[in-house]
N, C-alpha and C positions, 0 to 999 in steps of 0.2 A: 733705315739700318739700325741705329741704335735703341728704337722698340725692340727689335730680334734679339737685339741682345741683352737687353734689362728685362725681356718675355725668360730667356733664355736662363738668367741668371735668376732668377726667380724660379723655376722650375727645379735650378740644381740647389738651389736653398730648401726649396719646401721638400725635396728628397734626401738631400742630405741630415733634417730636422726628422724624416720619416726614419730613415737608417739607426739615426741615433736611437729613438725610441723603440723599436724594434729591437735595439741591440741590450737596451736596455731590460725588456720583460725579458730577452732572453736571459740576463747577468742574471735575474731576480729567480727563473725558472729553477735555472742551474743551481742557483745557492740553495733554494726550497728543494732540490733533489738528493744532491748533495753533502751539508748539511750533516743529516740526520743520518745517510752512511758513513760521512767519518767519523759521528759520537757514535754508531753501534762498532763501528771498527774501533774506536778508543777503546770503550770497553769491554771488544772481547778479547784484549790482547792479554 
């Protein structure tokens, strides 16, 4: 029983560590999109 559950919690670590990084390039996406329309929006105000 307690393999199942250290199997178990290990699985939600290594998804939880995938989630974060995922969330991550997406932060990074966003900013690289972003970005650059709010400086052409600065400047054409």
């Amino acid at each position: 029983m307690p393999t199942i559950a250290r199997d178990f919690k290990d699985a939600l670590i290594s998804k939880m560590k995938c989630l974060s990084t995922s969330s991550l390039y997406l932060l990074k996406y966003m900013a690289i999109v972003l970005v650059p329309l709010y400086i052409i929006y600065l400047f054409t105000k």
